[in-house]
Structures are given as C-alpha cells and as structure tokens.
C-alpha positions in Angstrom: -6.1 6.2 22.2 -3.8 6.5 19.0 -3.9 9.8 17.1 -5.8 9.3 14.0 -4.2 12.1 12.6 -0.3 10.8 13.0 -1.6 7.0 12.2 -3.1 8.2 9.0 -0.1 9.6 8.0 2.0 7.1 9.3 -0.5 4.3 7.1 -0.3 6.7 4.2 3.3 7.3 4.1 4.2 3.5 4.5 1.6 2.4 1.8 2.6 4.5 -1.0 6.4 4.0 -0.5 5.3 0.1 -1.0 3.4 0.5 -3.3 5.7 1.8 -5.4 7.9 -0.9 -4.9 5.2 -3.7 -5.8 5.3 -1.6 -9.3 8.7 -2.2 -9.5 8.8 -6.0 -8.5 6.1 -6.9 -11.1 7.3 -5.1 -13.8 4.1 -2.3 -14.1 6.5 0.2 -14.4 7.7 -1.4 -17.3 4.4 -1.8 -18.6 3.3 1.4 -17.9 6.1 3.6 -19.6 7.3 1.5 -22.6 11.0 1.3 -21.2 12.5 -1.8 -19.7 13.0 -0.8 -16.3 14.7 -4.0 -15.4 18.2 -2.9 -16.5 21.2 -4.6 -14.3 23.5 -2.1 -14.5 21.0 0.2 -12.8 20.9 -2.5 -9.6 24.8 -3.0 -9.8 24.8 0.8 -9.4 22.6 1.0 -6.9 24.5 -1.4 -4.7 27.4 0.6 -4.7 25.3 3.6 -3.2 23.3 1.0 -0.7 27.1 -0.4 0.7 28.4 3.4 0.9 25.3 4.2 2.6 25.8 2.0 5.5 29.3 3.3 6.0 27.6 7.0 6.4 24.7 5.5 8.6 26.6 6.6 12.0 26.5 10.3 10.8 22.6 10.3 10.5 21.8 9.4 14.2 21.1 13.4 14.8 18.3 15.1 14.2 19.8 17.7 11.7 21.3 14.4 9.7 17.5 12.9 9.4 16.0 16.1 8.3 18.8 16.7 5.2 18.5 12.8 4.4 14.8 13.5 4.1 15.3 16.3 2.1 17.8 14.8 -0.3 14.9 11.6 -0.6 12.1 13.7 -1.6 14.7 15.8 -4.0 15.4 12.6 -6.0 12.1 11.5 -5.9 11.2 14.8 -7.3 14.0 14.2 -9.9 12.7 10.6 -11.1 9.3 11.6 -11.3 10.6 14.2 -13.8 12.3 11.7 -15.6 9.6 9.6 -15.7 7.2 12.6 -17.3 10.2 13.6 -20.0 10.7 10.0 -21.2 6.7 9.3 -21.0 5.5 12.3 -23.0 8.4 13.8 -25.0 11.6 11.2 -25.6 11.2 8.5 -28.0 12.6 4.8 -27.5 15.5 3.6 -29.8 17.8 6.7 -29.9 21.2 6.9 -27.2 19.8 9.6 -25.1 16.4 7.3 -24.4 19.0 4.7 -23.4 20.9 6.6 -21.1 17.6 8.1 -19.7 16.4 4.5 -18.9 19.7 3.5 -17.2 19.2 7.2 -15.4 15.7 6.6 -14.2 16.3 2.9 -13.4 18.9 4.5 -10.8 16.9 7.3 -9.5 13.8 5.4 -8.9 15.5 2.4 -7.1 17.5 4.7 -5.1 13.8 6.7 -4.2 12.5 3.7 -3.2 15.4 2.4 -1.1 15.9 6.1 1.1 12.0 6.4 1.2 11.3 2.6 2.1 14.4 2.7 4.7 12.7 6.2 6.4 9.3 4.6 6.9 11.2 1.4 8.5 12.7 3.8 11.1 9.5 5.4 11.8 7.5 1.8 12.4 11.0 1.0 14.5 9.7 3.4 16.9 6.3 2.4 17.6 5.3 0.8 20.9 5.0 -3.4 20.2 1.4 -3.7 21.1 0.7 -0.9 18.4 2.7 -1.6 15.6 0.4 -4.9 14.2 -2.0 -2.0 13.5 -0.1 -0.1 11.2 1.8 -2.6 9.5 -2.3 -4.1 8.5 -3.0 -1.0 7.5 0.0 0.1 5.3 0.1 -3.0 3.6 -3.2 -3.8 2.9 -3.6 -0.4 1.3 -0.5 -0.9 -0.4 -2.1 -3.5 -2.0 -5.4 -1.7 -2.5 -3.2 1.0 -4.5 -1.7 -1.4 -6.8 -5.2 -4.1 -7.7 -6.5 -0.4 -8.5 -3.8 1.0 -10.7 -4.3 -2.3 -12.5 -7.9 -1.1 -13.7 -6.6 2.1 -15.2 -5.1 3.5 -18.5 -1.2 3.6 -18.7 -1.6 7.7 -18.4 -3.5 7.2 -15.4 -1.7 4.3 -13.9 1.6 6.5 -13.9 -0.2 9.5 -12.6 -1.4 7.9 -9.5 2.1 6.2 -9.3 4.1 9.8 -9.1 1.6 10.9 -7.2 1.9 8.0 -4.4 5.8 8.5 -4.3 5.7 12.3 -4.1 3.3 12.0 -0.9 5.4 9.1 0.7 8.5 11.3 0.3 6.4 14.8 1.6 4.5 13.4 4.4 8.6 11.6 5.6 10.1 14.9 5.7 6.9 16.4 7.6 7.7 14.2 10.4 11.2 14.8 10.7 11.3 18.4 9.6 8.8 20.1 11.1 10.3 20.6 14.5 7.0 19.8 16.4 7.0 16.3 15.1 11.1 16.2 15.3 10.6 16.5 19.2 8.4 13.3 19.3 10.6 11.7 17.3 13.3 12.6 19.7 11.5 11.2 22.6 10.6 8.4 21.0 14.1 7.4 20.4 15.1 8.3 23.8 12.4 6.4 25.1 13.7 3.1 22.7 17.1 3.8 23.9 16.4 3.7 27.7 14.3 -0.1 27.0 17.2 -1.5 26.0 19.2 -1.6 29.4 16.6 -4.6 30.0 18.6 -6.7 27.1 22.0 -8.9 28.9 24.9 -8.4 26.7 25.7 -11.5 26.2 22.8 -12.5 24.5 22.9 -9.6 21.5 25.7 -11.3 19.3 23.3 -14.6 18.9 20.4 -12.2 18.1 22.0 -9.9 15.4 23.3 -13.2 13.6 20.2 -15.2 13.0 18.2 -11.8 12.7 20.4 -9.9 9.8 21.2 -13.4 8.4 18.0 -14.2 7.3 17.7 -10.7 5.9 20.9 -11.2 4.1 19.1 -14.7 2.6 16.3 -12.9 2.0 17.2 -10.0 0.0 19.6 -12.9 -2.1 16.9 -15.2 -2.7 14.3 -12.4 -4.1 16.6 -11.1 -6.5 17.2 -14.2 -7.5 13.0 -14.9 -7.6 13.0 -11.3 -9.8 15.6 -12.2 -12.1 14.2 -15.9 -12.7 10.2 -14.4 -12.8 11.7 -11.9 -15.9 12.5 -14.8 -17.9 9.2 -16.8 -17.3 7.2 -17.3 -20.7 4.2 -15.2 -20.3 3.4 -12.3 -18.2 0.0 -12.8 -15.4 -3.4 -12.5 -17.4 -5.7 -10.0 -15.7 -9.4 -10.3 -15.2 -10.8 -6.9 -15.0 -14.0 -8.6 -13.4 -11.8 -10.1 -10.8 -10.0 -7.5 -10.0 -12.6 -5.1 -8.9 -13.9 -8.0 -6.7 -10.5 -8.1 -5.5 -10.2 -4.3 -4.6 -13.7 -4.0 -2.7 -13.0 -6.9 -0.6 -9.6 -5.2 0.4 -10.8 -2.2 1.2 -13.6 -3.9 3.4 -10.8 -5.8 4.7 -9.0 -2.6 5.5 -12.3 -0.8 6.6 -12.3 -3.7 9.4 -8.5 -3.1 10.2 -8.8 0.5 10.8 -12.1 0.6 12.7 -11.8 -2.8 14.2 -8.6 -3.6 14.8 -7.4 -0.9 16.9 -6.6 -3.4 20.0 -3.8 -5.1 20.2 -5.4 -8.4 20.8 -7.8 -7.6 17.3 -4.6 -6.3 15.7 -2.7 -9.8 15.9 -5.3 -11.5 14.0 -5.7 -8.8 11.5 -1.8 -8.8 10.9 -1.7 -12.7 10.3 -4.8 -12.7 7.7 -3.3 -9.9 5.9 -0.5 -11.1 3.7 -3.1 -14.4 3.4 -6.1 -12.4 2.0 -3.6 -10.1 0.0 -1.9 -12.9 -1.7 -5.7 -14.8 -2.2 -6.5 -11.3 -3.8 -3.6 -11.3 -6.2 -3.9 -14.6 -7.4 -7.6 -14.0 -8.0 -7.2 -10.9 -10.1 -4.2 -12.6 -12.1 -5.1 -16.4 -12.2 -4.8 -17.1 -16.0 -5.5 -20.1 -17.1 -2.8 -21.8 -15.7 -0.7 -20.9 -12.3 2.1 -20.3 -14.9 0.2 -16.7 -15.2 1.6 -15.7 -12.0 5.3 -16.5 -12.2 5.9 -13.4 -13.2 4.4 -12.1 -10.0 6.2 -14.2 -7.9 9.0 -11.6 -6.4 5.5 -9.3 -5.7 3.6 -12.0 -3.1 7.3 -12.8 -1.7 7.7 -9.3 -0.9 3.8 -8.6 0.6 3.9 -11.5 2.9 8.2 -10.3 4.0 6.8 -6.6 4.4 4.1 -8.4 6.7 6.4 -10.0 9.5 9.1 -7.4 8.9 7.5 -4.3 10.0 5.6 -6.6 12.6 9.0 -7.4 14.1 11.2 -4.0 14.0 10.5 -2.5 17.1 10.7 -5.7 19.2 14.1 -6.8 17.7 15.2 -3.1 18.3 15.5 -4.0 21.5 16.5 -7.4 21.2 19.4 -6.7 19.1 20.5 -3.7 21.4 21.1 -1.5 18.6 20.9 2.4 18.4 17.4 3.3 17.9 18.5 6.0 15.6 20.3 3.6 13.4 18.6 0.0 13.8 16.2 0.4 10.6 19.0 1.6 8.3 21.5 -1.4 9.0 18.4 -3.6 8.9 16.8 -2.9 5.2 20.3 -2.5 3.7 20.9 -5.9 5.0 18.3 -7.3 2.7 18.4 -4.8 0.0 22.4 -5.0 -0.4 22.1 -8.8 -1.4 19.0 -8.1 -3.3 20.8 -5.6 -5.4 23.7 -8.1 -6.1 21.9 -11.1 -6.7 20.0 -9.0 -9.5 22.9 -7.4 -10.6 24.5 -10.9 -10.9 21.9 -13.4 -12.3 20.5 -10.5 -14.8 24.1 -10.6 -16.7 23.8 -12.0 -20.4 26.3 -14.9 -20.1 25.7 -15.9 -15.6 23.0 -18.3 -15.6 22.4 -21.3 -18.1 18.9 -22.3 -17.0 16.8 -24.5 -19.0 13.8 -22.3 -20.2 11.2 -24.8 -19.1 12.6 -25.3 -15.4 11.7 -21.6 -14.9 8.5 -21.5 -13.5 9.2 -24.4 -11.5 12.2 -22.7 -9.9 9.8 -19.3 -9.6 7.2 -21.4 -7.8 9.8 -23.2 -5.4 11.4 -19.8 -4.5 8.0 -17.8 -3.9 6.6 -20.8 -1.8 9.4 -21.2 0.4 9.5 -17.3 0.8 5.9 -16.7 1.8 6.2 -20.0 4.3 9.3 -18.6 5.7 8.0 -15.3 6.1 4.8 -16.4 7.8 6.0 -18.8 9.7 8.2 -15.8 11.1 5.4 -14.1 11.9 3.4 -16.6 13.4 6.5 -17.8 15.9 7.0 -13.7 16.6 3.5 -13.4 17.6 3.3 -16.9 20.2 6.6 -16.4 21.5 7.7 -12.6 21.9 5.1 -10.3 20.9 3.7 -8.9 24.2 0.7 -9.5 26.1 -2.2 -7.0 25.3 -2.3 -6.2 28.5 0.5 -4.1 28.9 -0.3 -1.6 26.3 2.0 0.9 28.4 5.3 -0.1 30.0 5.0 -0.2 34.1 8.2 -0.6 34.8 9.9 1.9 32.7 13.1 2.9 33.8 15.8 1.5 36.1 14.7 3.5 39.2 11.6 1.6 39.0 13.5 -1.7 38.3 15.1 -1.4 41.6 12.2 -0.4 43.7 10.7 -3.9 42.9 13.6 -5.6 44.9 12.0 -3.5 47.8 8.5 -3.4 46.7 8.8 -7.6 46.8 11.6 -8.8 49.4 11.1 -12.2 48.8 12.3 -12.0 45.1 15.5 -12.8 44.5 18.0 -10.4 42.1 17.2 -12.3 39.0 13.4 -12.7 39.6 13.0 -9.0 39.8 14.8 -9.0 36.5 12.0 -11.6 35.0 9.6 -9.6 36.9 10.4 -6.4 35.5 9.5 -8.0 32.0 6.5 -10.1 32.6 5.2 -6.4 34.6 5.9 -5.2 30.8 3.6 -7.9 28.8 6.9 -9.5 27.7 6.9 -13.3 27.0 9.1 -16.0 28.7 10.8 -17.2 25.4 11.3 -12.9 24.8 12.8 -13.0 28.6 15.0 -15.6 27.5 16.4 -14.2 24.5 16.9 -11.0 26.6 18.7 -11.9 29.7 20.5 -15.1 28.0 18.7 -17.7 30.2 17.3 -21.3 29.0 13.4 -21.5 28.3 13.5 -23.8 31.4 15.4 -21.5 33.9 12.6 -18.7 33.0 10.1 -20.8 33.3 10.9 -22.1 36.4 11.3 -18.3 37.6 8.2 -17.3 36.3 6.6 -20.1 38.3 8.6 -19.1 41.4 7.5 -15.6 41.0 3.7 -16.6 40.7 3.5 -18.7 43.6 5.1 -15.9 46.3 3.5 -13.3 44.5 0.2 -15.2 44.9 -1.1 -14.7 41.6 -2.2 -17.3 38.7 -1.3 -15.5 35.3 0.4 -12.8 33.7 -2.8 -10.6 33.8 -3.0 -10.7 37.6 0.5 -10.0 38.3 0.3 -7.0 35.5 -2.1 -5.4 37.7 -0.4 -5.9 41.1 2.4 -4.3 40.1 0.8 -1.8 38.0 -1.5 -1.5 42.0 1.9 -1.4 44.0 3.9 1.1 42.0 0.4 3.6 41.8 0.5 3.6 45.5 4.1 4.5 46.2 3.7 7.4 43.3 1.0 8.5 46.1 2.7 8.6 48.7 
C-alpha cells in the first residue's frame, strides 16, 4: 500500500516542475509576459552552467550536498519569480534595463527549471520498478491538466498559477531532502538502489551506458533543433476555448482513473502507455486550427510529453542496469539531454546559422515531432515487454547477496549461473533484463530459464515466484 501522502507529493512536485517547462517549450511564457523569452544567449549561457554542473555532480552524492542544492533551486526560483513580477507589473519593454532583465530572466528560469526538473528525476530514480508507471501517469497527466487549464485564463492569471506551480515544485523538493525525517528514507532508498546493483556483470555496463545516454544525447539535440525550427513556423496554434475545456475534463477523468485505478502495477502499465497517447489527442484537439500547420509551433511540447513519458518510466530500471551511483545516476542522465538541447538552441537560434527555406518549416517541424513521439513510444513500449518486471514481484525476495547464496543450498541441483538467473526471475525480472544484466545471449537465458523450470517443477514465472518466496519464508522460521 503506497502512502498517499508521499505519492501526492511526489505527483505534485513532478507535475508542476513540467509544467513549467511545457510553458517554456510552447512559448506561453512568451505570451504571457510580453517579453521574448526565447533569447539564445540565455541557452548558450545556460549550457555553460549545465557542463560545469556535471563536473560538481560527484560532490552532491551526500546528504548535506542535496539539501544546499535544494536550497540554492528554490532560492533562484524565488529570484525568477521576482523577476518575472518586476518586468510584468512595473518595467516597460523597449528601454536597455528591460533588455538585460529579459536576458536575466531567460537565465534564471531555464536554470530553475533544469535544478528543479533534474531533483524530481532523482527522486522517481529511486522508486521501486513496479511502482514508478504510477507516478510518472500521474505527474504527467496533470502536468498537462495544469497547462490545457492555464490556457483558459487571463495573462494575469495564467502567470499567477505559473509562479505559483514553480514555487511549490521547488518547496515540496527541499521538504523531502531537508527535513531530516524524509532525508532518512531517502538515505535508505539509496542504499537500498546501491545494494541491487551487485546483480548487474560488469562487463555488460559499458554497452548499456552507450546506447542509453546516446539517445539522450540525440534527444536533447534533435528537440532544440524542433524548438528553434517551431519559433520560425508562420503562425502560432489557434485555440478553441470550447475544445479545450472538453480537453481538460477528460484529462482529469483520465487522471481520476490513474490515481484510483491504477494503483497495480499490472493497471499502471496500461495507464502509462495511453498517457502520452490521450495527452497528445488532448493537445491537438484544443489547438487544431484549421490546418495541422496550427500546431507546428507546438511541436517541441508533444516531443517532450511523450519523452517525459518513457523517461521517468525507465529511470529506476536503467539505474541499475547502467550500474551507476544511485546518488548520482539522474544528474548525469538529464544533463545528457539537456546539454545538447542547450547547444542545439544556442546554435540554430543564431541570426546568420541556418538558411532554411521559410516554406520547408513546418514540414521539417512535423518530420522531427513524428519521429520523436515514435521513438519515444516505441521506447516505452519495448521497456515495458522486455524489462519491466513482472507484477508479481512487487517486493524483491531475494534481496541481498546472503540470500543469493542460500539459493545454491536451498536448490542443489542448480548450477552457479542458474542461481544467478534464478535470483532475477525470483525478483519479477525479465529474460531479455537478465541478459542485459549478466552479459549472456537471449538464447543462453532462455535456455536457463527453461532448465530452471523443468528441475524446479514449475510452469511460469508466477509459480516459481511463489516457491521461492515459500522456501526462503520457511528458513526465516526456522
């Protein structure tokens, strides 16, 4: 039974911080305060920060470390959100100060929603694989609920609810690693990653880290380069008002279903798959003009919804696959998409470094966003049938290497290397996952899982879940 109260604020935490960045990718923020917010020298900035941040990553594996970066992200969200209320209500546009406090706010908000974002990636990092579809549903779906609704409302209120959503992101992130109750679980839960991934064979990790922080790399590229393009599209998305409430109810019913109904694992899988579906349906909906041309400009936006999707999905599974610190994985993993995101901005927004013919835009816009949201959900389908665990194994059995090496006496016919497969399958972990894991071919695991089966006596994962759950109950008894 999951704590309502900690999943609520997990939910909340995650869904603001997006939001606010789904303001950012479809220029709202823009619209919203009268100033360009799209300013390049503000993302080349912003990358210098993001590669200097990675160098200091190793100095915030400590407690103490995560409690000051907290601090520091909720100061300069405080700090934009000022900045955002002096430009809105007292400086006017046109004169050098308003210029330098657009560059200024352009920085400070990107930089808030980086450290926030980033925080909220370490804390779904550290949730159990069978729980995370859950919350990721959840965060984004109301994400997405947040930003059809700030669409109904006046500029005034629009940027209200916006400060509002990025104060309470950065507030409830340093309540879980500040207040020293939470701090302790946050502790264990790290230990606890730390001590899973002595199941992972060293020789598969460099194999995994490659393909898994390359595609973020082509990622974070290939959205800039889908914001920079969607800027220069001919006319912005035409909103129905109509359409958009329609939009918002069915989300929130969507969501009402994900938090009351989708609280299993095996409920939760289907739920995560039909949301970035329904959410993108739901967008193009409220902002179908009369043309698809209407939505170039929120291409970047449904890239980043469906991405979010598979990429929170997948954190705490690849944590261990990829054998990094728990402490650390989530900050080396979003600044290896946002790093190239910020570049490939920086880059294509210059004046004079892209010659594109004005009418290939949208084309190129539609191209991009398509073969991101395929990508991105065909990710998240082949995480779910090939690694995601079985429902069945909502807590580990075999949890720690004492238990790993009773098996070999528990079953004496099992060879070394099938208590090894054993140990996983006992866990809810897939063969393709056991392969990646202990560097074997699909075939050699197969053939050990069938071996294990048949002098085991059992006929599916399920059964042999519960025998070893059976045999290691009865030696805690005696």
């Amino acid at each position: 039974m999951k704590c309502w109260g900690t999943a609520a604020a997990v939910i909340t935490g995650k869904a603001c911080a997006l939001y606010v960045l789904l303001m950012s990718l479809s220029g709202r923020i823009t619209e919203i305060t009268g100033y360009e917010y799209f300013q390049y020298p503000s993302f080349a900035f912003c990358a210098l920060v993001a590669i200097l941040f990675v160098l200091a990553v190793p100095l915030l594996a400590g407690g103490p470390a995560r409690r000051i970066f907290a601090l520091l992200s909720l100061l300069l969200c405080s700090l934009w959100c000022l900045l955002l209320l002096w430009q809105f209500w007292i400086e006017k546009s046109g004169s050098d100060a308003a210029a330098v406090l657009g560059v200024a706010i352009g920085v400070c908000g990107r930089l808030a929603t980086l450290f926030i974002n980033i925080q909220w990636n370490f804390h779904f990092s550290l949730k159990r694989a069978t729980d995370v579809a859950w919350y990721t549903s959840g965060a984004v779906l109301s994400s997405v609920a947040l930003f059809l609704f700030s669409n109904l409302m006046s500029a005034h209120a629009a940027l209200t609810l916006m400060l509002f959503a990025a104060m309470a992101s950065a507030v409830i992130n340093f309540g879980f690693v500040g207040i020293q109750k939470n701090a302790e679980l946050l502790d264990e839960a790290i230990k606890s990653q730390s001590l899973s991934r002595n199941d992972v064979i060293k020789e598969s990790v460099p194999r995994t880290r490659v393909l898994y922080f390359g595609a973020r790399v082509l990622y974070g590229a290939a959205l800039g380069f889908t914001l920079c393009l969607s800027t220069l599209a001919p006319a912005g998305a035409s909103e129905s008002p109509l359409l958009i409430v329609v939009a918002l109810l069915t989300t929130l019913l969507l969501l009402g279903g994900v938090l009351t109904l989708g609280r299993e694992s095996r409920s939760s899988l289907y739920f995560v798959v039909v949301t970035p579906i329904f959410s993108i349906c739901f967008i193009i909906v409220s902002f179908f003009d009369n043309s698809p041309l209407g939505l170039v400009s929120l291409g970047a936006l449904m890239a980043e919804i469906v991405w979010s999707t598979q990429n929170l999905f997948q954190l705490p599974l690849y944590l261990k696959m990829t054998a990094i610190r728990p402490s650390t994985f989530a900050y080396y993993e979003y600044a290896a998409q946002i790093i190239p995101f910020y570049i490939a901005v920086a880059a294509f927004s210059y004046p004079t470094s892209v010659a594109i013919p004005f009418e290939l835009i949208p084309l190129l816009v539609v191209s991009a966003t398509s073969i991101l949201v395929f990508f991105s959900a065909g990710a998240l389908i082949r995480h779910i049938l090939n690694y995601q665990p079985t429902a069945s194994a909502d807590e580990p059995i075999v949890s720690d290497m004492n238990e790993k090496k009773k098996l070999s006496a528990y079953f004496q016919q099992l060879t070394a290397r099938e208590c090894d497969v054993l140990a996983l399958l006992a866990n809810g972990y897939s063969g393709p996952y056991i392969a990646k894991t202990l560097y074997l071919a699909n075939g050699t695991v197969k053939t050990h899982i069938r071996h294990i089966y048949d002098k085991l006596r059992v006929s599916s994962q399920d059964e042999l879940i519960e025998l070893v759950s059976r045999t290691i109950d009865k030696s805690v008894i005696k």
